[in-house]
mmJSON file of the N, C-alpha and C atoms, coordinates in Angstrom:
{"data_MODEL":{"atom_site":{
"group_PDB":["ATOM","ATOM","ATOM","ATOM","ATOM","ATOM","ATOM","ATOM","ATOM","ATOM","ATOM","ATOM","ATOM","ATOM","ATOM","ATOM","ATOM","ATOM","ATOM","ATOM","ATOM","ATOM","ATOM","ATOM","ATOM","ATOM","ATOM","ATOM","ATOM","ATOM","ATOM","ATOM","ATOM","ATOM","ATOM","ATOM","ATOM","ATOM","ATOM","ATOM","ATOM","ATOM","ATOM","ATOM","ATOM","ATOM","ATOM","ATOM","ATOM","ATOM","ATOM","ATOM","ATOM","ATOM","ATOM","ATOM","ATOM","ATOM","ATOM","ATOM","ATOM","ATOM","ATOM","ATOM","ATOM","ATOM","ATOM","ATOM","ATOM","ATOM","ATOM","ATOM","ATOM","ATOM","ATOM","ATOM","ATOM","ATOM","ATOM","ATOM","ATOM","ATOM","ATOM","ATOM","ATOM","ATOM","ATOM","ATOM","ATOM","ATOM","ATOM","ATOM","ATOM","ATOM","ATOM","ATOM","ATOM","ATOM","ATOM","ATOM","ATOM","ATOM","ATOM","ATOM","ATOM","ATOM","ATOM","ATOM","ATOM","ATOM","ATOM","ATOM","ATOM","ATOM","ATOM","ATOM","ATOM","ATOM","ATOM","ATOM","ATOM","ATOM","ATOM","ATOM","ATOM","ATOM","ATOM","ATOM","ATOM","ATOM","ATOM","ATOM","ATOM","ATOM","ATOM","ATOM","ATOM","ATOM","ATOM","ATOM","ATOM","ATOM","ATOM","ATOM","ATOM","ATOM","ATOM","ATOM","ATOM","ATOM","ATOM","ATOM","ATOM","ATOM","ATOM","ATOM","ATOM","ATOM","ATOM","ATOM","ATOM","ATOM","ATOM","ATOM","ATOM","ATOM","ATOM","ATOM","ATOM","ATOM","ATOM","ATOM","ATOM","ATOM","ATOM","ATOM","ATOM","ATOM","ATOM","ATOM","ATOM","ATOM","ATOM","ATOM","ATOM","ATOM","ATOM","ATOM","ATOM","ATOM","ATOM","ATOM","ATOM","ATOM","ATOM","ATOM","ATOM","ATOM","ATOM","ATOM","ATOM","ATOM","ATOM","ATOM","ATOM","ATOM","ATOM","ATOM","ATOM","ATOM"],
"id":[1,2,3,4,5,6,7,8,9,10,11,12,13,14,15,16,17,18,19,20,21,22,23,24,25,26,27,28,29,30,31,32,33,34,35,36,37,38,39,40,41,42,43,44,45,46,47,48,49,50,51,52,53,54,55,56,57,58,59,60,61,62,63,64,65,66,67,68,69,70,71,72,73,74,75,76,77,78,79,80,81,82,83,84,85,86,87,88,89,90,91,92,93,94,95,96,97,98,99,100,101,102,103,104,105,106,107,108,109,110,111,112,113,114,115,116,117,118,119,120,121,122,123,124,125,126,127,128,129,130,131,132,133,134,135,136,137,138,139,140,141,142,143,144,145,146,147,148,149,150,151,152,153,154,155,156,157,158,159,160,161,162,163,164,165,166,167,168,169,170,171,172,173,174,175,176,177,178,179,180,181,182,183,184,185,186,187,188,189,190,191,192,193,194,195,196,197,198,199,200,201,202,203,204,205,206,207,208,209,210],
"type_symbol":["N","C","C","N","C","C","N","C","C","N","C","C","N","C","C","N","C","C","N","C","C","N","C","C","N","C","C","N","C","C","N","C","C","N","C","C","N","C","C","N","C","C","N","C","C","N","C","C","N","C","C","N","C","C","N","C","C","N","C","C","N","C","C","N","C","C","N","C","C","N","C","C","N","C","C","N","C","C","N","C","C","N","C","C","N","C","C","N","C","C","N","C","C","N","C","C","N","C","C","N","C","C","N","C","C","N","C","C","N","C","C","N","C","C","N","C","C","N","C","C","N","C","C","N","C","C","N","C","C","N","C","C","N","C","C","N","C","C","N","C","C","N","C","C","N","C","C","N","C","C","N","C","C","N","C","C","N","C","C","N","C","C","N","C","C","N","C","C","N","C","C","N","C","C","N","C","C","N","C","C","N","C","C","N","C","C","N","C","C","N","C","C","N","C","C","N","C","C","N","C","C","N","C","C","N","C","C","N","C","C"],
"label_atom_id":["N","CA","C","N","CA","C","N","CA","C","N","CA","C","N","CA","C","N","CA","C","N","CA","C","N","CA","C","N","CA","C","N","CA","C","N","CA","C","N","CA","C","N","CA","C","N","CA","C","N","CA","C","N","CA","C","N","CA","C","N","CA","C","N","CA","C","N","CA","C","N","CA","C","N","CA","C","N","CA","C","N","CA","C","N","CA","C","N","CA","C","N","CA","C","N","CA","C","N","CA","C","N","CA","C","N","CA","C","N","CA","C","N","CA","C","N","CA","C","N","CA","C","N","CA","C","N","CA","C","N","CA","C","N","CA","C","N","CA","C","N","CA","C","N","CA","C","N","CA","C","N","CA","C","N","CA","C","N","CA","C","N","CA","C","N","CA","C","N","CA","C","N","CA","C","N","CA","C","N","CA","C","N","CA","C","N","CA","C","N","CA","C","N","CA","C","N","CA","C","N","CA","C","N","CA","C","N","CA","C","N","CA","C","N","CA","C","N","CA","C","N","CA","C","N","CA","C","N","CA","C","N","CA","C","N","CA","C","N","CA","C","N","CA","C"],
"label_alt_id":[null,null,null,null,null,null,null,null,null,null,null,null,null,null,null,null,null,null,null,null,null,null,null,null,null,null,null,null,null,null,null,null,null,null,null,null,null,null,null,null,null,null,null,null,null,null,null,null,null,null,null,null,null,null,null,null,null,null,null,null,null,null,null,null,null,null,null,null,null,null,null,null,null,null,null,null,null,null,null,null,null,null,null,null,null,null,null,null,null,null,null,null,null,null,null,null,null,null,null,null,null,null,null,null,null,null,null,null,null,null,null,null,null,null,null,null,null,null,null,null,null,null,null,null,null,null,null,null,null,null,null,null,null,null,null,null,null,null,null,null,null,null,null,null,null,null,null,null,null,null,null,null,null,null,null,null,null,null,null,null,null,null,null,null,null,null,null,null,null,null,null,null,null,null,null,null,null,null,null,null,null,null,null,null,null,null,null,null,null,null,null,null,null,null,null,null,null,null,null,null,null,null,null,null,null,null,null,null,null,null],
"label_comp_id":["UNK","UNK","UNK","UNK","UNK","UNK","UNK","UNK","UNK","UNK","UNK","UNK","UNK","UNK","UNK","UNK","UNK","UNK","UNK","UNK","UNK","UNK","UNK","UNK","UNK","UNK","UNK","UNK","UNK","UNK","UNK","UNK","UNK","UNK","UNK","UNK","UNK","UNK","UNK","UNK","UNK","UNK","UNK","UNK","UNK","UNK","UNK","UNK","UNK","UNK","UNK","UNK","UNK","UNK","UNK","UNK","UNK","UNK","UNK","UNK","UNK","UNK","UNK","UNK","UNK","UNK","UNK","UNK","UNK","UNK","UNK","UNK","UNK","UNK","UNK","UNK","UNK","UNK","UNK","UNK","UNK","UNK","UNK","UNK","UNK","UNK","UNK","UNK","UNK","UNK","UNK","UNK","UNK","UNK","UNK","UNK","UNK","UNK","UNK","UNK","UNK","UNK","UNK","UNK","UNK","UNK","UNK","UNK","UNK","UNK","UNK","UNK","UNK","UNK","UNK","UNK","UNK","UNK","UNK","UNK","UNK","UNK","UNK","UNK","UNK","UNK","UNK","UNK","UNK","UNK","UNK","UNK","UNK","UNK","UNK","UNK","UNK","UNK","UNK","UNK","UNK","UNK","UNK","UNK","UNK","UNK","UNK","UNK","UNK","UNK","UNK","UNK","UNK","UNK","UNK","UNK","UNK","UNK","UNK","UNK","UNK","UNK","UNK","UNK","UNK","UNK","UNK","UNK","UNK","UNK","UNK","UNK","UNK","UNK","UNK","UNK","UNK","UNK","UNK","UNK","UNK","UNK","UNK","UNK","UNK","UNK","UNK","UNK","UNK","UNK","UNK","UNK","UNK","UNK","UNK","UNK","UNK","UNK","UNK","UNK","UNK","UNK","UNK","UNK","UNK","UNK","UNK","UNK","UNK","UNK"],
"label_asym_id":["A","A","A","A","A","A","A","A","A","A","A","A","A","A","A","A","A","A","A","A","A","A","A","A","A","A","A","A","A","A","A","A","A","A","A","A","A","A","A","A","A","A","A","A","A","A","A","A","A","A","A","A","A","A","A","A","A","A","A","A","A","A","A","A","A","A","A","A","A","A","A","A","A","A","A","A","A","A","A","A","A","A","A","A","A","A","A","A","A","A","A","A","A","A","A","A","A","A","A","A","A","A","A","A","A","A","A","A","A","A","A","A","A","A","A","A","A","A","A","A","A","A","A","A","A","A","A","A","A","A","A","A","A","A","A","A","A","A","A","A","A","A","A","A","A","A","A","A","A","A","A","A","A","A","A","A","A","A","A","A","A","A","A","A","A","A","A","A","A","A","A","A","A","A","A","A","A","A","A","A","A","A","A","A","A","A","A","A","A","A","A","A","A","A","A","A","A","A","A","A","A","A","A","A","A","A","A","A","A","A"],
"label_entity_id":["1","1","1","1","1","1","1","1","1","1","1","1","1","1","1","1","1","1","1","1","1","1","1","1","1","1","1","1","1","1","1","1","1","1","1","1","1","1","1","1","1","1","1","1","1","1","1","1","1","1","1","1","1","1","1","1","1","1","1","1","1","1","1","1","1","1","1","1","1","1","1","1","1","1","1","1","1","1","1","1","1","1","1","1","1","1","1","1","1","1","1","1","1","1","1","1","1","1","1","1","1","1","1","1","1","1","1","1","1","1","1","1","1","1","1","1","1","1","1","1","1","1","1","1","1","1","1","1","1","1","1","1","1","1","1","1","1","1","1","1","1","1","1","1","1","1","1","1","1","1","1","1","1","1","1","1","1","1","1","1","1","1","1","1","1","1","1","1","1","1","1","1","1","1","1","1","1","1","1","1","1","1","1","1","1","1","1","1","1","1","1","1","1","1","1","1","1","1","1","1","1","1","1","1","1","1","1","1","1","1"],
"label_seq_id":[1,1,1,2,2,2,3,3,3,4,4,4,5,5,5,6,6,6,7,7,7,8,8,8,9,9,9,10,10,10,11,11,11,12,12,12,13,13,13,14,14,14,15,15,15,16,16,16,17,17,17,18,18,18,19,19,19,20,20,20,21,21,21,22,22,22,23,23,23,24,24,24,25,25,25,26,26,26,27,27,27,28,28,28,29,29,29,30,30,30,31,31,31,32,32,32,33,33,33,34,34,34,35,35,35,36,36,36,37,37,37,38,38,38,39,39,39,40,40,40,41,41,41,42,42,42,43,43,43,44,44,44,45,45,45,46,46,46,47,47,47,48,48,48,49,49,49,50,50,50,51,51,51,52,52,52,53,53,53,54,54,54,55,55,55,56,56,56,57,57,57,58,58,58,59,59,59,60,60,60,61,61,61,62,62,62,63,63,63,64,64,64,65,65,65,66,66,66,67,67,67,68,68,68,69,69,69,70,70,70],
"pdbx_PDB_ins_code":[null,null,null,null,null,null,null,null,null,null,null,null,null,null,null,null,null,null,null,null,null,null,null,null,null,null,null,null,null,null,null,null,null,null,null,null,null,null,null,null,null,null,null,null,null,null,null,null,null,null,null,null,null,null,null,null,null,null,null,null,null,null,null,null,null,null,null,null,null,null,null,null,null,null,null,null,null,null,null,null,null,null,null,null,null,null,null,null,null,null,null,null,null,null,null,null,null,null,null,null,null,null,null,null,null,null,null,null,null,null,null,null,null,null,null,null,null,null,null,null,null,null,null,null,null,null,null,null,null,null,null,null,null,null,null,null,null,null,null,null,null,null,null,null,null,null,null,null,null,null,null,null,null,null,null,null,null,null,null,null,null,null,null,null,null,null,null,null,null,null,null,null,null,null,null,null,null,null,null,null,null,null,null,null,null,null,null,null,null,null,null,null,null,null,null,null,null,null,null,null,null,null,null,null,null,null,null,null,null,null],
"Cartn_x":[64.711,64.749,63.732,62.492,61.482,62.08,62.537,63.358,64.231,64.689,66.152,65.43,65.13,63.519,62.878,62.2,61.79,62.156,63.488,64.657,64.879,65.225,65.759,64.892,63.259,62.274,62.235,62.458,62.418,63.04,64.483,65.512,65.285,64.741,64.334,63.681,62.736,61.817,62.027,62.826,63.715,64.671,65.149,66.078,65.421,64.168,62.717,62.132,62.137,61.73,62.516,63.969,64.884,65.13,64.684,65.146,63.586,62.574,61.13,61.717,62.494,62.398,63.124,64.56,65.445,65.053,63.874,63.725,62.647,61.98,60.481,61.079,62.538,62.9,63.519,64.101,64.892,64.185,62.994,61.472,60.876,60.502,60.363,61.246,62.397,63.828,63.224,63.279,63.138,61.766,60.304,59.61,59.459,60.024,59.802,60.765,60.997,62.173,62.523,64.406,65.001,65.293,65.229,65.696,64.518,63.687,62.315,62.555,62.059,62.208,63.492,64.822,65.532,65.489,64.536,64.515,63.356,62.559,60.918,61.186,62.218,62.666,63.444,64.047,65.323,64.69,63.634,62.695,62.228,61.251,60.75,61.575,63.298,63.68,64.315,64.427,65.221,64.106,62.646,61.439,61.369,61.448,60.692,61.83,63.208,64.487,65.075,64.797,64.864,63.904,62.663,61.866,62.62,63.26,63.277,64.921,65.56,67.052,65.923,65.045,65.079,64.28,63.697,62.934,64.654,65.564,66.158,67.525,67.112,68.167,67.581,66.338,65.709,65.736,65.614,65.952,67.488,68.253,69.808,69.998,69.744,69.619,69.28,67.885,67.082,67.81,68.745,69.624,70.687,71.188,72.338,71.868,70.254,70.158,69.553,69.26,69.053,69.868,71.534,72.025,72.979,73.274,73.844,75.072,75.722,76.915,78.433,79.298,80.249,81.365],
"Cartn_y":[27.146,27.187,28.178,27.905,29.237,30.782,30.668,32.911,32.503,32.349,32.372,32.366,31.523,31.508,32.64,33.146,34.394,35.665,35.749,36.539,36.832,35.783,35.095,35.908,35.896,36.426,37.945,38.293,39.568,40.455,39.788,40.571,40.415,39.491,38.894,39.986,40.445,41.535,42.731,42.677,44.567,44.442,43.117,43.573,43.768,42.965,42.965,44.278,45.151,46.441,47.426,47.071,47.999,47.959,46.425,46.475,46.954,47.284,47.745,49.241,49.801,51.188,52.197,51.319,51.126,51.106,50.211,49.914,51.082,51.386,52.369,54.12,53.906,55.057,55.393,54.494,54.222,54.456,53.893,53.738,54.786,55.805,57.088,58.262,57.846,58.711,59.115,57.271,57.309,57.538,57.751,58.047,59.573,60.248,61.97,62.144,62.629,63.072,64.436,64.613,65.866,65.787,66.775,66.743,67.105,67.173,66.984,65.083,64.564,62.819,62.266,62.853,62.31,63.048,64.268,64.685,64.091,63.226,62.62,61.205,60.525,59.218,59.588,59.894,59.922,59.795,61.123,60.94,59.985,58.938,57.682,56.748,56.663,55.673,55.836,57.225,57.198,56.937,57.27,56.861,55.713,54.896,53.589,52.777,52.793,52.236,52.615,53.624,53.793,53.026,52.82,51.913,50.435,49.801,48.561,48.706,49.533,49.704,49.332,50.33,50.021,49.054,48.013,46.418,45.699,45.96,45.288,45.033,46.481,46.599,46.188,46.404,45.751,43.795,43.512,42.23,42.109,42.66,42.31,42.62,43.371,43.634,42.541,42.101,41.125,39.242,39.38,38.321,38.425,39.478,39.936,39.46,39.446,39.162,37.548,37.044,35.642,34.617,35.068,34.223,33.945,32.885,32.6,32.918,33.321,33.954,33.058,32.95,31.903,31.52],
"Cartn_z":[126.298,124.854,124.308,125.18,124.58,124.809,125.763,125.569,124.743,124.18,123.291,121.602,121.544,119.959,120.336,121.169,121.687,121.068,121.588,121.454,120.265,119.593,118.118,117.154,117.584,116.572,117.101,118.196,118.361,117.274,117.385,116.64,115.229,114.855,113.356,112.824,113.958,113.359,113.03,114.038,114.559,112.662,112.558,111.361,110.027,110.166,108.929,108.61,110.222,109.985,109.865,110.185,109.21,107.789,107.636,105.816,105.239,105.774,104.979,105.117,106.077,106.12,105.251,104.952,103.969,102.54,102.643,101.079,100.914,101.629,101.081,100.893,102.137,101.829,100.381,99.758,98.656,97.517,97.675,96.535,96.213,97.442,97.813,97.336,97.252,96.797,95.212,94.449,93.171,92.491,93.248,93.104,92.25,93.674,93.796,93.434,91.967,91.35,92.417,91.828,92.951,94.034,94.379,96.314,96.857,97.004,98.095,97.832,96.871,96.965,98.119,97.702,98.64,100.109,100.467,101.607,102.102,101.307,102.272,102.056,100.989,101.193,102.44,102.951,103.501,105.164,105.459,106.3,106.665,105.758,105.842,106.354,105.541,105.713,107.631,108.249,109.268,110.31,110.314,111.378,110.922,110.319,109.918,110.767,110.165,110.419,112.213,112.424,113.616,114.663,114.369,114.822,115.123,113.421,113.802,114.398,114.747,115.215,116.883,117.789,118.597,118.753,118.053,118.441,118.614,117.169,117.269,118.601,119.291,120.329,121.583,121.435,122.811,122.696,121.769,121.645,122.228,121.63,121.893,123.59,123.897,125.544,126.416,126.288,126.443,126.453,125.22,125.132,126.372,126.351,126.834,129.108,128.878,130.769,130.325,129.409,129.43,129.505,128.947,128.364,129.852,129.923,131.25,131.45,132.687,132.725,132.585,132.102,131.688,132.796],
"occupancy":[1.0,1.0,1.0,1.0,1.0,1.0,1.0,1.0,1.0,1.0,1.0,1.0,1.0,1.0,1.0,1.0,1.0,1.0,1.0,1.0,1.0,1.0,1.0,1.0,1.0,1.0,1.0,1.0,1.0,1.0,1.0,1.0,1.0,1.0,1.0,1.0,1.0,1.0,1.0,1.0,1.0,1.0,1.0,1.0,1.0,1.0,1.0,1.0,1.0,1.0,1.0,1.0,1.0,1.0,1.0,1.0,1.0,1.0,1.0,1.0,1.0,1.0,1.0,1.0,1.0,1.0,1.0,1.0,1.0,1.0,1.0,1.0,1.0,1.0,1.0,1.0,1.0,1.0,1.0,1.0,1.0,1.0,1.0,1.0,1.0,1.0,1.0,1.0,1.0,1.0,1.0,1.0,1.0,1.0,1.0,1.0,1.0,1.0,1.0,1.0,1.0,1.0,1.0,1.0,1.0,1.0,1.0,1.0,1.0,1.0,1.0,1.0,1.0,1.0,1.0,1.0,1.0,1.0,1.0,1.0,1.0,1.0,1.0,1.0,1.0,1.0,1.0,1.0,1.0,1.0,1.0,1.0,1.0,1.0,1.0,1.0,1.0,1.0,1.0,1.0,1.0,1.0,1.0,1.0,1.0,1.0,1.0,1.0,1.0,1.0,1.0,1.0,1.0,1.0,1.0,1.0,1.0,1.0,1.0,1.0,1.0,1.0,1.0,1.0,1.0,1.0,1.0,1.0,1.0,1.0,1.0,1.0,1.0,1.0,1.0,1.0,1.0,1.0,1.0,1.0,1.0,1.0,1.0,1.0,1.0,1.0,1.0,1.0,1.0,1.0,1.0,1.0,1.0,1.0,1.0,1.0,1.0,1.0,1.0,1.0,1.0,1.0,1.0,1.0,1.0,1.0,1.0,1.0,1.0,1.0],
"B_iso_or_equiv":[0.0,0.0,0.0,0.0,0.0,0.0,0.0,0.0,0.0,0.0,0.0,0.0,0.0,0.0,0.0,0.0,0.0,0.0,0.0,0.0,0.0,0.0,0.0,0.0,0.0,0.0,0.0,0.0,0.0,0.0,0.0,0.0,0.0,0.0,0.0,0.0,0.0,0.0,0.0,0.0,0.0,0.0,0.0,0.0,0.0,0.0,0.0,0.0,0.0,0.0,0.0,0.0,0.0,0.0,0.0,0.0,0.0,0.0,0.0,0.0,0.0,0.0,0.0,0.0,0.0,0.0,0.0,0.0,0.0,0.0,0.0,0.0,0.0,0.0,0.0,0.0,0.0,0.0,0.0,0.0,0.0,0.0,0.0,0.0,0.0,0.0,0.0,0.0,0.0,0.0,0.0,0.0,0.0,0.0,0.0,0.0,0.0,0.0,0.0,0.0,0.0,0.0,0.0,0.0,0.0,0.0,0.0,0.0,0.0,0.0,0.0,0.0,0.0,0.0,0.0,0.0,0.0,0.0,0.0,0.0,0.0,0.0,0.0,0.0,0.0,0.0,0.0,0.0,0.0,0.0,0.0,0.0,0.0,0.0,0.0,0.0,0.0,0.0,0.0,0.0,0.0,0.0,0.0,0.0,0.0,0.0,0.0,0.0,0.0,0.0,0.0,0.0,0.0,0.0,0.0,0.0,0.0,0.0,0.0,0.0,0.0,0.0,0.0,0.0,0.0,0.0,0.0,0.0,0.0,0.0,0.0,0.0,0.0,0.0,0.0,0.0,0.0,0.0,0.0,0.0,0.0,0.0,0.0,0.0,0.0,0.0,0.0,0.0,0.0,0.0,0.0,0.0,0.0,0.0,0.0,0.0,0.0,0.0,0.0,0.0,0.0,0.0,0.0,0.0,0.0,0.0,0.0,0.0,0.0,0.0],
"pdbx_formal_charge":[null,null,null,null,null,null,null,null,null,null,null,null,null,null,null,null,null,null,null,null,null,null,null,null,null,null,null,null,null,null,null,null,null,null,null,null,null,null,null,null,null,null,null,null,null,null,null,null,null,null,null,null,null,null,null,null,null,null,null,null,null,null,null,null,null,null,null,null,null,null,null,null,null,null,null,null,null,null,null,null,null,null,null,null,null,null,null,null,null,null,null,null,null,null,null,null,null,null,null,null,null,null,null,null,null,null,null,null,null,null,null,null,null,null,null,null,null,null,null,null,null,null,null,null,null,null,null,null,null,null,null,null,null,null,null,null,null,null,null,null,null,null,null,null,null,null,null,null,null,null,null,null,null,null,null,null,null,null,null,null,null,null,null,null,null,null,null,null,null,null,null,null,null,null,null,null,null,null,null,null,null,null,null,null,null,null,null,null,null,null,null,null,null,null,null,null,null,null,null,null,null,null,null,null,null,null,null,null,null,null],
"auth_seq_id":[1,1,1,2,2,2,3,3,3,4,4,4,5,5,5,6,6,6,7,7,7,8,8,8,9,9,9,10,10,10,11,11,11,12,12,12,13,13,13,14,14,14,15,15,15,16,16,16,17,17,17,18,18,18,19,19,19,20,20,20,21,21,21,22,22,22,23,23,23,24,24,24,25,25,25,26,26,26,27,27,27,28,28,28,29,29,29,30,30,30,31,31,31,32,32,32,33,33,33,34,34,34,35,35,35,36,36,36,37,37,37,38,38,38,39,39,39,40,40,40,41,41,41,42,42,42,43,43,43,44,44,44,45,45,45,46,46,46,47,47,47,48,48,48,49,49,49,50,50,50,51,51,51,52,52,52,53,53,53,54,54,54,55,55,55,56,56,56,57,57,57,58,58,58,59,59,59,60,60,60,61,61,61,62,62,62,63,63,63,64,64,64,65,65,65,66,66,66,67,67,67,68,68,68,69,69,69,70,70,70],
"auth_comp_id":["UNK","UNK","UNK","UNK","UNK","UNK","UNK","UNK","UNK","UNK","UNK","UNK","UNK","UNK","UNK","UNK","UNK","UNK","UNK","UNK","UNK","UNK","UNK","UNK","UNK","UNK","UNK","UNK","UNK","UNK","UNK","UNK","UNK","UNK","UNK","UNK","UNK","UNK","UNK","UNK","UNK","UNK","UNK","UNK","UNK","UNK","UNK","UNK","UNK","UNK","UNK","UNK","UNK","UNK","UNK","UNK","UNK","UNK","UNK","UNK","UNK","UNK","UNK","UNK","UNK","UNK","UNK","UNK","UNK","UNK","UNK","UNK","UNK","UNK","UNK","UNK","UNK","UNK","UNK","UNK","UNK","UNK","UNK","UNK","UNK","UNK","UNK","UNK","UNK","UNK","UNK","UNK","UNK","UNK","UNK","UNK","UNK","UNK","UNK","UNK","UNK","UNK","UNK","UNK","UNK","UNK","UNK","UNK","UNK","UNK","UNK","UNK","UNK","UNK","UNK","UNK","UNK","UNK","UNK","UNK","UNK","UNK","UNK","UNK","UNK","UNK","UNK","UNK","UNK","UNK","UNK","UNK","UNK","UNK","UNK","UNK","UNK","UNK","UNK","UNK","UNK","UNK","UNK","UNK","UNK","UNK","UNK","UNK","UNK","UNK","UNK","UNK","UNK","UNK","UNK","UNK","UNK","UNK","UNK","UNK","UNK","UNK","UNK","UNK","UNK","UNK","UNK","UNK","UNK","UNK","UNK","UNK","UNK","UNK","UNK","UNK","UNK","UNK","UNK","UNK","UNK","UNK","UNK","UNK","UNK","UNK","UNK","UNK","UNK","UNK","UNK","UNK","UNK","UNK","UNK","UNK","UNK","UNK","UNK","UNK","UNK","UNK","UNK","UNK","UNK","UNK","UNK","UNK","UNK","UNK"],
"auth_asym_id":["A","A","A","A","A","A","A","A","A","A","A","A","A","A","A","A","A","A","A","A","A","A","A","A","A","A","A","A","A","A","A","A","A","A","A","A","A","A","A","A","A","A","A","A","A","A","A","A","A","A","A","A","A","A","A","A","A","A","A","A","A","A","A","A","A","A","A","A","A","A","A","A","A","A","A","A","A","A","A","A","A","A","A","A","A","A","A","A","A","A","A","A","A","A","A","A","A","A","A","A","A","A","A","A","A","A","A","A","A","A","A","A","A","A","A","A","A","A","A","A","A","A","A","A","A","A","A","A","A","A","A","A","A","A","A","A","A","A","A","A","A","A","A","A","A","A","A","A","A","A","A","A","A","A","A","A","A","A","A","A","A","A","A","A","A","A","A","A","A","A","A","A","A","A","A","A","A","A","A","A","A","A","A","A","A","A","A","A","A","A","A","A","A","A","A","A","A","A","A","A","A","A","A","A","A","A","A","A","A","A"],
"auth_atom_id":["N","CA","C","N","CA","C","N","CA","C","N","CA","C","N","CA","C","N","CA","C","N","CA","C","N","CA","C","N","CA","C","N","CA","C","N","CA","C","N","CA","C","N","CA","C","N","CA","C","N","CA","C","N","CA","C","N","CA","C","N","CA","C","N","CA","C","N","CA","C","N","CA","C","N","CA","C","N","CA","C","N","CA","C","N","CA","C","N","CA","C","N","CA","C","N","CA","C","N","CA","C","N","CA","C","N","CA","C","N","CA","C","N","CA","C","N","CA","C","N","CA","C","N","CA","C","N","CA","C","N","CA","C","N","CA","C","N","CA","C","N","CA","C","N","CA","C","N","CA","C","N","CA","C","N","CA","C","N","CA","C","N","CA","C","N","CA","C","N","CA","C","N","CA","C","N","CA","C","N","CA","C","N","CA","C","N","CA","C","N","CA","C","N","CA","C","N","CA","C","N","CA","C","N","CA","C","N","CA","C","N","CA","C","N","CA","C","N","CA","C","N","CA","C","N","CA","C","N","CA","C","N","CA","C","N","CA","C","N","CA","C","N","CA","C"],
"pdbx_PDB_model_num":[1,1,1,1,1,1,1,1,1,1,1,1,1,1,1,1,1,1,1,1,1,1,1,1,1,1,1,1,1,1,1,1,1,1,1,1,1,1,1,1,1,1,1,1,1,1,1,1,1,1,1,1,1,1,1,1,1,1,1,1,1,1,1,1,1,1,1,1,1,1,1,1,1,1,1,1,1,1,1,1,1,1,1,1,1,1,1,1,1,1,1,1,1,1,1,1,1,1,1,1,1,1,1,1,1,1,1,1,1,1,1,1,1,1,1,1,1,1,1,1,1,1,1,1,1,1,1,1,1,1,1,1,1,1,1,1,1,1,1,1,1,1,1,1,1,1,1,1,1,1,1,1,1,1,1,1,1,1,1,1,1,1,1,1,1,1,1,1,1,1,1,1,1,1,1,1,1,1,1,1,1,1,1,1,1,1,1,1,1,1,1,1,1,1,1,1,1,1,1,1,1,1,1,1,1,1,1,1,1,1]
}}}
């Protein structure tokens, strides 16, 4: 039961740090009026979001050798 809650929060996080990367890029957009704003939101949002894409895929992997075979 503890790897699976484990797991559970891994991915929790991976999806927590895609939606911060999402949102700051977005914030960032509307900050910096024009197109530099949506070219350094846009930036932000793909390093930040890309981060929690790979927590959230290493979690899913991770499920994928825990979970018992059927």
């Amino acid at each position: 039961m503890a790897k699976s809650e484990g797991i559970r929060r891994i991915m929790m996080v991976g999806k927590v740090i895609v939606l911060i990367g999402v949102t700051l890029g977005v914030l960032t957009s509307l900050l910096f009026f024009g197109s530099p704003g949506i070219l350094v939101g846009g930036t932000i949002a793909l390093y930040i979001a890309g981060l929690g894409t790979l927590v959230w895929a290493a979690g899913w992997v991770i499920k994928g050798f825990v979970q018992p075979d059927p």
